[in-house]
N, C-alpha and C positions, 0 to 999 in steps of 0.2 A: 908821710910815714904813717901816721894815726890812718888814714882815711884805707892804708892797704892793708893793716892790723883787723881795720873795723870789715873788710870788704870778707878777710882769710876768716873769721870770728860767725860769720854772716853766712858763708860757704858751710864751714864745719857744723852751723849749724843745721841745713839745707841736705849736707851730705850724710850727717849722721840720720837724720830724717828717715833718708831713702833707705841706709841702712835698718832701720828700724821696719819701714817698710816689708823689705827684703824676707827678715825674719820672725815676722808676724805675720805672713801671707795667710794665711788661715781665720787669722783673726779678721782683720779687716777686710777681706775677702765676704766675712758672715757680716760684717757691719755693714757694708754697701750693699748687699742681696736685700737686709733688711732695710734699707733706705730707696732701694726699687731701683737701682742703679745697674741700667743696661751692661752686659757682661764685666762680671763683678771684677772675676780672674783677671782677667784681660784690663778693668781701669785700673786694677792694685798695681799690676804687674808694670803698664805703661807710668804709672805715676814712681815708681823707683826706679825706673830710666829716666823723667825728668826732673826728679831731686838730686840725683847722684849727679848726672850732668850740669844742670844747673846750676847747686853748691862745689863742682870738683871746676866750672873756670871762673867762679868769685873767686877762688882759693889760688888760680895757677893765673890769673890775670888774663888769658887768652880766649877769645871768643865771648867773652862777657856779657856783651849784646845779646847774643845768641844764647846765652844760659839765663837771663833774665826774662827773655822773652817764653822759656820753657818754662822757668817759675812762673811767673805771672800765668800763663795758661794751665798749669796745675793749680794755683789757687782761685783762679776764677771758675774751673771748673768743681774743682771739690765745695766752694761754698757754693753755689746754684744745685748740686747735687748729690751733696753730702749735706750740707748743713741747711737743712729748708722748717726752720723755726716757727714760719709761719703756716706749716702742713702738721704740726706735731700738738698736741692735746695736751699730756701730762704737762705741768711748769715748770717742776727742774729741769726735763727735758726741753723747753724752749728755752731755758734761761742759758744753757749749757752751748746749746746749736749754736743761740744768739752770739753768744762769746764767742765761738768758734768762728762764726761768719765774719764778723766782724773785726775779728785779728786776722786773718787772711789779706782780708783788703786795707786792713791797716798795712800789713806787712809785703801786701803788691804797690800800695801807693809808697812804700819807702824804697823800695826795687824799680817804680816809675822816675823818681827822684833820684837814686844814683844814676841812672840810666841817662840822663838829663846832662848831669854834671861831671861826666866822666872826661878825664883830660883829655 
């Protein structure tokens, strides 16, 4: 019971993500152009097809695998080319990327691990 609270908790969060995505196309759009990130439109755009996906079958229990595997390629991809800490000068600017890079893959290696242990 806990572990499908924590799974629905874990989606909502995943899927408001992409929502957020969604409606900051503009924004993040100019954040990956500035981070040299081959067609920007196009990574924003793909990355809220696989948050929304991803986080809507944590939530609905169906396909799970398959939505996990879409997150984990969205955060492997956004840190190697979204968050490149060690291409960046300023230091709150590195400090910032770092944290970012680094919860990504915190937050793929905890999506490796239900993945693992799913009934």
């Amino acid at each position: 019971m806990i572990k499908q609270i924590l799974l629905i908790l874990l989606g909502l969060f995943f899927l408001l993500n992409g929502v957020n995505h969604f409606y900051n196309t503009h924004i993040l759009k100019e954040y990956a152009q500035n981070r040299s990130l081959i067609a920007p439109k196009l990574m924003v755009t793909l990355s809220v097809m696989l948050l929304v996906a991803g986080g809507a079958t944590l939530i609905s229990g169906y396909f799970i695998i398959e939505g996990i595997i879409a997150l984990c390629v969205f955060l492997a991809v956004a840190s190697f080319m979204l968050h490149k800490f060690w291409a960046v000068k300023k230091r709150e600017t590195v400090m910032l990327e770092a944290m970012h890079f680094v919860k990504n893959w915190a937050i793929l290696f905890e999506l490796v691990y239900i993945a693992t242990t799913l009934d």
